[in-house]
N, C-alpha and C positions, 0 to 999 in steps of 0.2 A: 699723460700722467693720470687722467682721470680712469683707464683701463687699467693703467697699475695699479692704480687704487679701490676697483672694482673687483681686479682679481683677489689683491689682498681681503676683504672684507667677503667672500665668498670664502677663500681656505678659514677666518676665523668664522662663518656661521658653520662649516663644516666641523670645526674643533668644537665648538658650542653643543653643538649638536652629538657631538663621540662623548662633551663631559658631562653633557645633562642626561643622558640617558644609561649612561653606566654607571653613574651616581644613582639615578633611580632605583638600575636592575640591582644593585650591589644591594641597597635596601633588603630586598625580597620580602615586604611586608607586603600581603594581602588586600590589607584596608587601605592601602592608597586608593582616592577616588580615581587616577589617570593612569593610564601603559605608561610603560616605559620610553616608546617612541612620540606620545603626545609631548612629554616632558622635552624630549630633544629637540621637535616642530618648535615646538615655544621658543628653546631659545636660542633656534637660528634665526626664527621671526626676528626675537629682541634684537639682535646681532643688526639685521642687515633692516630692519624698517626704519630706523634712527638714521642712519648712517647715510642709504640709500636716498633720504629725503635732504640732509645735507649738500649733499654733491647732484643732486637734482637742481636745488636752488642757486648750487656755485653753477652751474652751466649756464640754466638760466639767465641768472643777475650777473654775470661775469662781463659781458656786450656795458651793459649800463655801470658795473662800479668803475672799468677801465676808463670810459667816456668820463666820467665826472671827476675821475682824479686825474686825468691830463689835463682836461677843460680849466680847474682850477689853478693848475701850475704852469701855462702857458706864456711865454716870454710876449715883451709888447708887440713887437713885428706882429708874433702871430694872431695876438691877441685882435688886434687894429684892424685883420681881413675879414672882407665879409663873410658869412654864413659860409656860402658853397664853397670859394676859395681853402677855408678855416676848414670845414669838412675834408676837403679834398687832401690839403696837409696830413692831417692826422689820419687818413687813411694810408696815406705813404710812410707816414713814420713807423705806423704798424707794421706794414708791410717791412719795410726795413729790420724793423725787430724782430721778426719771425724770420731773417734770411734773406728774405726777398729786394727784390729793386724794385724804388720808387716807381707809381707809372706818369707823373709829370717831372719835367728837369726846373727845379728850382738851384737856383745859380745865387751866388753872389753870398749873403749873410745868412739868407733863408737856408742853403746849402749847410753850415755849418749848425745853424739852429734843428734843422732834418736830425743832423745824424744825434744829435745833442737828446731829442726830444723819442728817439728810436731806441736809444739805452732807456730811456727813462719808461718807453713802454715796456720794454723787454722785463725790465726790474718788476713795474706794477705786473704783470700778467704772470711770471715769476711767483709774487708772493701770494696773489690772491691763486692762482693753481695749488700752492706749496699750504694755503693757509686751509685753505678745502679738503686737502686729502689727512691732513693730521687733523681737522675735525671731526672727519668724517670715521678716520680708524679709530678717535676715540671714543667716538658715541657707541663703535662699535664693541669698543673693547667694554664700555661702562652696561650698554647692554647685555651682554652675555655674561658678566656676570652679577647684574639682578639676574639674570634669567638662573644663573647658578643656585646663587641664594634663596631662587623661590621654589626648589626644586624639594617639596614639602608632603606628606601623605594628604594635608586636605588642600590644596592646590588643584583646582578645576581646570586642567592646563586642557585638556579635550574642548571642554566647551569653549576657552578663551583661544584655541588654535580654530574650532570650526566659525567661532566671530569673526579671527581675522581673515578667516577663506572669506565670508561673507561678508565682510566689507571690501574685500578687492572686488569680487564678483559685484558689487552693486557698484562701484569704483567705473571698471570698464564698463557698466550698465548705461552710469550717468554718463559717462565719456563719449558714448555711438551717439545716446540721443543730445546732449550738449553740440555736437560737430554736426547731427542734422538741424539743429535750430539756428547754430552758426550759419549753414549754408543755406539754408533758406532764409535768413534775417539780412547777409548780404544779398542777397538777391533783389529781395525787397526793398531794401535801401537803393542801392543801386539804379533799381528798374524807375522805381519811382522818380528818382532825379529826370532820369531818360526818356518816361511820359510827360512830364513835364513839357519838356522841351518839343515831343513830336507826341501828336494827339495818338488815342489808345488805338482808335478805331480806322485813322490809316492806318497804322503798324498792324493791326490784324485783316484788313481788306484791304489794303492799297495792293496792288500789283506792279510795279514798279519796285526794284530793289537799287538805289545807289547810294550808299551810304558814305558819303563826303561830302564837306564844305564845300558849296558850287563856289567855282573861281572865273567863269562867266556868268551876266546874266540868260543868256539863251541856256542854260544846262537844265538838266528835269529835275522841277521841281524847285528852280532858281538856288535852292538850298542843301543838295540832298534830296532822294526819295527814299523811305524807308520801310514803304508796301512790303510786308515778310511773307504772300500767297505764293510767291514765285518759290521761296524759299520750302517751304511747306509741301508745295506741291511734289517741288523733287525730293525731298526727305523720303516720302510716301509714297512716291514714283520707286524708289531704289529699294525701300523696305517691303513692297507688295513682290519687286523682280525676285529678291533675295528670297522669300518667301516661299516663293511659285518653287522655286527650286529646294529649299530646305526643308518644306513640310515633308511634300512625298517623299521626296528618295530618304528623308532622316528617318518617317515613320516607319513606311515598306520595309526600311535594312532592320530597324527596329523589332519587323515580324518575323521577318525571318530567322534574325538572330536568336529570338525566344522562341520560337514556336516550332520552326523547319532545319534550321543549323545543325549540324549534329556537333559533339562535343572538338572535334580538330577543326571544322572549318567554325564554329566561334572561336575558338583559341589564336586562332591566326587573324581573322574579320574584322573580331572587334578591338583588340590592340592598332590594327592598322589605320582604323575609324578615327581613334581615338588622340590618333598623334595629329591629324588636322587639327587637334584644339590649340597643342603646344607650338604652333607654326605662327610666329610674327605676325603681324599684320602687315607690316612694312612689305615683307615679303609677297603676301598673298596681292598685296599691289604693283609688286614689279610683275610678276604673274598677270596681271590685268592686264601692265602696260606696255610687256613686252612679248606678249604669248596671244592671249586671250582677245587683249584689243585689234591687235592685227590681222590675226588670223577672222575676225567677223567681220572688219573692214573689207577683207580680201573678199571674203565670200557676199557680201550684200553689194561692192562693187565689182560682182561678175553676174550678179542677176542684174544689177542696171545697164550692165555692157550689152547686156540680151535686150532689154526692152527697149532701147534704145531706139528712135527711129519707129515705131510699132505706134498700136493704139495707144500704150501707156505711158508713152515718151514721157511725158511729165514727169509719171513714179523713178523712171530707168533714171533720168538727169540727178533726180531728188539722190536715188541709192548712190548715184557715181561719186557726191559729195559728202558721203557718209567718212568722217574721220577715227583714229582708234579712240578718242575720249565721248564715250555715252554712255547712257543711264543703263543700259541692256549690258554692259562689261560690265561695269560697279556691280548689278544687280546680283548677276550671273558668280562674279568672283566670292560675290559676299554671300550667295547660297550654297557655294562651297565651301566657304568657311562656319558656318552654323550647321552643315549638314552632323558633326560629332555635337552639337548639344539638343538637337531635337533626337538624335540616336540613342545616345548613353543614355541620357534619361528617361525616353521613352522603353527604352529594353530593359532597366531597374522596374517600369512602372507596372509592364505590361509583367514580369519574372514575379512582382510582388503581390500578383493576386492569388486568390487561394487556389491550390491545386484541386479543392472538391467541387469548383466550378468545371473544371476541365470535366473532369470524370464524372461530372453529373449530365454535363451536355452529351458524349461520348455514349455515355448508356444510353442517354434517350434517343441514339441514332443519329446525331448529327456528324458531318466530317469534319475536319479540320478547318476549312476556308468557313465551314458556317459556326463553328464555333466561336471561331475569331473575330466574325463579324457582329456575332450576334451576344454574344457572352463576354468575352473579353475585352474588348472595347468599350462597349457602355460601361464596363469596371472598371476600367484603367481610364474611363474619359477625363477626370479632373484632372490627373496627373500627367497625363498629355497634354491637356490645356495648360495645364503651368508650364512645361516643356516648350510649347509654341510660344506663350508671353516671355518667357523667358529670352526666345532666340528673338522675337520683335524689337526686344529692351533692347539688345546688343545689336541687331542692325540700325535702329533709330539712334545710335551714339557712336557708329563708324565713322572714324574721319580718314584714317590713311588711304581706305580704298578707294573711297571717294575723291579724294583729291587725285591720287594718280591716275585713278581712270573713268572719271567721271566730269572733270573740269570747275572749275571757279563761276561758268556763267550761269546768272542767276535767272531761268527764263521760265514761265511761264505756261509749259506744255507739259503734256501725256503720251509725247513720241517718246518709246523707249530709244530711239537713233539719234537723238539731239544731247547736245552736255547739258547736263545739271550741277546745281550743287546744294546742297543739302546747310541744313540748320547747326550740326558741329562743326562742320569746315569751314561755315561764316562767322564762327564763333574764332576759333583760332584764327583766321587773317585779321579780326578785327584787332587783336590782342595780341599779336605778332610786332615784337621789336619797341622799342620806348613809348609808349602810350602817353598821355596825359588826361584824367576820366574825369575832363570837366567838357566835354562836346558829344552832339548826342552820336557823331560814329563810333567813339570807344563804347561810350555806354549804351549805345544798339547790342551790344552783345550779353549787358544783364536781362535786356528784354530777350533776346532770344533766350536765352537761357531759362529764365523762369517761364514762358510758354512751353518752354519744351518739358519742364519739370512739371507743371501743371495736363500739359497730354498724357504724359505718360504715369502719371497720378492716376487721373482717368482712367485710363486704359487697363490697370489693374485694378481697381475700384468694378468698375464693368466685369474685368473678367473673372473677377474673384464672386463675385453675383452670378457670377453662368455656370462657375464650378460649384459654387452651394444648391444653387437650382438643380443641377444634374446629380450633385450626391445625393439631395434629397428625395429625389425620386428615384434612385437605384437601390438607397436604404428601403 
């Protein structure tokens, strides 16, 4: 109902809008301060800002006005259950009124009280939908025409349409930064509860990761360990593999495309670059786990079939137990999948220096490979540099590939052959399935979360200091 009624109040800021402006044109006086189309802006605004805030606040408040008007008209049975019981009812009844069946079998009086109390949501949800949408077309209708009426030769309709641009504009302004105070204020709440409970300074040095209520005394840590090095370590284990692989070949394809490409082989190159971006991630980890990881299994356990038996028996036993889930798959897959954002945006960066660099190197005799070396690179180095933090951001916050092909075990090493798992993937198993965030395993994952928000704070802090240092010395 409420899209019916969205649509409708669109067709009337559209009418608003055809009667305010050809009321204006018809005028044809000169001395109006406003066009004729500021006049029609005006009042489609008036139309649909009334209106639109209406039915904003019915979606909103609609959860809470339905709850308090059943809560008050509840028969005694219902009344008499406790809390969750009492909750669970009125979830059915709703259900029931929208269609649906109950998802518990209440029998007996309750049964007939159900379906009793299902008309009666049907009705309230009924009226307060029916009572929203005729609010909302009227404020519409009363708007459009003040906005008629105000349709005057000294009427500032320009400046009062460019305010109300600029108060949406400051609107979504206060909106991004409001949701990042949000998320960093739970964060902080959160974490803090969770230091509380587990000191700061195992969480950032303990090497031990086992985040559960110990149900023996013999288990590490009698309580839970909640050492996050291990965690850390393969974060940055997977983000260096991904790396090793995404800088070079995203940059080199990068030169090539701008510098060497002729115009059909970029036409074809870089659309095909470009579509790894649009590729799932889910995918790029069945890719891991069923390509990728087997096939280096296969090949590190036929170099150990070789050494076997030899001086490096050791190494040859070690490669024969190498499995498809390690940090060298995850890495690998997920260098593949950032290879289109160190590309694209490196080949915008490298396209967007001036052309009187090229032709000035060029005269003074330089070729091609030293131009690019020596000219075009130190110019395009910041925006490169944002390019590679860029792809860092987005490896340090993989979870899918890592989980498929990199494992849940939280260990300790700098073997790319061993499983790791990484700081988001411990984030979602901690958070997976009915939680309750009063013990410190749920809430081990505000702490990770704001460490990992606070590195990579850092991380662009630093690197935004290497890009100013480098412009200011190529300026």
């Amino acid at each position: 109902m409420f899209l019916i009624s969205l649509a409708i109040l669109v067709v009337l800021a559209g009418l608003a809008y055809a009667a305010a402006r050809g009321r204006a044109r018809r005028a044809g006086d000169r001395s109006w301060h406003s066009g004729a189309g500021y006049h029609g802006l005006l009042a489609a605004i008036w139309t649909l800002a009334p209106s639109l805030a209406i039915l904003a606040a019915g979606v909103i408040f609609a959860d809470v006005v339905w709850g308090e008007v059943m809560r008050s008209g509840l028969p005694g049975p219902v009344a008499a259950m406790d809390d969750f019981r009492r909750q669970a009812f009125l979830s059915d009844a709703r259900l029931m009124g929208q269609g649906g069946l109950p998802q518990q079998i209440w029998s007996g009086e309750l049964a007939t009280i159900l379906r009793a109390e299902a008309d009666r949501s049907a009705r309230i949800q009924s009226t307060w939908t029916w009572g929203i949408t005729v609010l909302s077309v009227l404020a519409g209708i009363i708007g459009a025409l003040y906005a008629l009426w105000s349709v005057r030769p000294e009427v500032r309709a320009r400046n009062r349409v460019e305010g109300w641009i600029a108060t949406a504009l400051f609107i979504c302004s206060a909106v991004a930064i409001l949701t990042t105070i949000g998320i960093v204020a739970s964060l902080l709440f959160e974490s803090v509860r969770f230091f509380r409970a587990v000191p700061i300074l195992e969480f950032l040095f303990g090497t031990q990761w086992s985040p559960q209520i110990a149900i023996r005394a013999d288990q590490v840590g009698s309580s839970g360990a909640f050492g996050a090095v291990p965690l850390f370590v393969g974060t940055f284990l997977i983000m260096a593999i991904a790396m090793l692989v995404a800088a070079p070949v995203g940059l080199f394809s990068a030169i090539y495309l701008s510098e060497y490409a002729g115009p059909s082989a970029r036409a074809v190159i870089k659309p095909v670059l470009e579509i790894l971006a649009g590729v799932p991630t889910v995918v790029y980890g069945f890719f891991a786990a069923l390509t990728v990881g087997p096939a280096l299994r296969g090949f590190f356990n036929g170099i150990g079939s070789l050494l076997v038996g030899g001086p490096l028996d050791g190494v040859g036993q070690y490669l024969l137990l190498v499995q498809n889930q390690m940090a060298l798959v995850a890495g690998a897959v997920m260098g593949i999948m950032l290879i289109p954002f160190v590309s694209s945006l490196s080949d915008d960066i490298i396209n967007a220096v001036p052309q009187s660099l090229r032709d000035g190197s060029y005269a003074m005799g330089a070729t091609k490979s030293e131009t690019v070396g020596r000219v075009l690179m130190p110019a395009a180095l910041p925006g490169i540099a944002g390019a590679l933090l860029l792809a860092v951001s987005r490896a340090i916050g993989e979870t899918m590939i890592v989980t498929m092909a990199a494992g849940l075990a939280a260990r300790l090493t700098l073997n790319p052959l061993d499983t790791v798992t990484t700081v988001t993937v411990q984030i979602v198993t901690l958070l997976t399935g009915d939680q309750e965030f009063d013990s410190p395993k749920t809430l081990a994952a505000f702490g990770l979360g704001l460490t990992l928000f606070v590195l990579t704070l850092a991380l662009n802090i630093v690197a935004q200091r290497i890009v100013q240092a480098y412009r200011e010395q190529y300026d």
